[in-house]
C-alpha positions as CSV (number, residue, x, y, z in Angstrom):
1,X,11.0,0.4,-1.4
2,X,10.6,4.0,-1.7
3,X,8.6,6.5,-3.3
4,X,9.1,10.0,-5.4
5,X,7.2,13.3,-5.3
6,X,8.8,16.8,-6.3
7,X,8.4,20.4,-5.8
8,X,6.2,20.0,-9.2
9,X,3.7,17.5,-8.1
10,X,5.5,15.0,-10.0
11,X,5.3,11.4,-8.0
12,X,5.5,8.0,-8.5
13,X,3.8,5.7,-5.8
14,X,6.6,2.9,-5.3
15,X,9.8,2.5,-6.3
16,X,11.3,-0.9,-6.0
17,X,15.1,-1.3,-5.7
18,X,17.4,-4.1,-5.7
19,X,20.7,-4.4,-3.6
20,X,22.0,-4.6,-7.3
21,X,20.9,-0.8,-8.1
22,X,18.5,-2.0,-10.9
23,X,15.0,-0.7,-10.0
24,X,11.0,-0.4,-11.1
25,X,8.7,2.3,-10.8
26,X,4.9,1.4,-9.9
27,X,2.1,3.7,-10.1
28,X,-1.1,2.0,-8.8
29,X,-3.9,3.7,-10.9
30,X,-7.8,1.6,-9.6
31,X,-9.8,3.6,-12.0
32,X,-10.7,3.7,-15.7
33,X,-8.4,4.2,-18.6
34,X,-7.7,8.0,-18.5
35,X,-6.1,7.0,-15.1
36,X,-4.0,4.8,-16.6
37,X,-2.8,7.2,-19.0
38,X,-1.9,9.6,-16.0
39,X,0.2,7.0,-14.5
40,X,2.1,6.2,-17.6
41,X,2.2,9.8,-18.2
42,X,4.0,10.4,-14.3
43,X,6.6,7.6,-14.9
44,X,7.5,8.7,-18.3
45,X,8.0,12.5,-16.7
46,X,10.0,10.6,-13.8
47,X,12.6,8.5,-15.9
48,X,13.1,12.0,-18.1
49,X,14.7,13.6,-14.9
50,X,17.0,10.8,-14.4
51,X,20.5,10.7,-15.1
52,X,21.5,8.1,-17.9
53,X,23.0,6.0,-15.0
54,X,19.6,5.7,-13.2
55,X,17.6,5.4,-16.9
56,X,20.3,2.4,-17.5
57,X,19.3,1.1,-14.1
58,X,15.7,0.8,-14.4
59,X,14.2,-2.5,-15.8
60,X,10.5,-1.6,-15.9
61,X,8.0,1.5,-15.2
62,X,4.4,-0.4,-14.0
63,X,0.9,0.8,-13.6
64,X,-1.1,-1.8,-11.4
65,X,-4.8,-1.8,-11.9
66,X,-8.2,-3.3,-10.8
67,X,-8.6,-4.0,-14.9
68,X,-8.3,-7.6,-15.7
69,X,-6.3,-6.9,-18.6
70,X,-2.4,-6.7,-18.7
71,X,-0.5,-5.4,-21.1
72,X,2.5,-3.7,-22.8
73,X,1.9,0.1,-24.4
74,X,3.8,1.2,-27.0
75,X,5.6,3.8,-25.2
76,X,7.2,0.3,-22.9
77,X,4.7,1.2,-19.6
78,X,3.8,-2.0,-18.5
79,X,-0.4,-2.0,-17.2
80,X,-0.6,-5.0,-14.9
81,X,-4.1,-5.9,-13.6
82,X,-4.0,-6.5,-10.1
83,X,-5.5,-9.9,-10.2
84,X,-2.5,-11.3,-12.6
85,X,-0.3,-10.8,-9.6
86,X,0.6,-13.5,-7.5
């Protein structure tokens, strides 16, 4: 488990990597909608800078929140209520 921030203020709270290389990106957003939408917003930003090796790699980009509503958006972000965990 790490995490990513760049010179730019980019960053991504977790990132969770397997021994295999394949890897998920988590940014835990506890607020309202328009803080959901910045976390999508960050990993979408993050998997852009990535070479196509690392892009391949990647099986999921994840917003937690305190919502109690998960979901798929269209742009393939995953928004996973906190309480669905477990």
């Amino acid at each position: 488990m790490s995490h990513y921030r760049n010179e730019n203020n980019l960053e991504v709270d977790a990132i969770v990597e397997l021994f295999t290389g394949q890897w998920a990106g988590f940014e835990i957003k506890l607020g309202g909608d328009e803080f959901i939408e910045e976390g999508a917003k960050n990993l979408l930003s993050f998997h852009k800078k990535l070479s196509p090796k690392r892009q391949e790699e990647m099986t999921s980009l994840n917003v937690l929140t305190a919502g109690n509503v998960s979901y798929q958006r269209t742009d393939g972000v995953n928004v996973i209520a906190l309480g669905h965990l477990g």
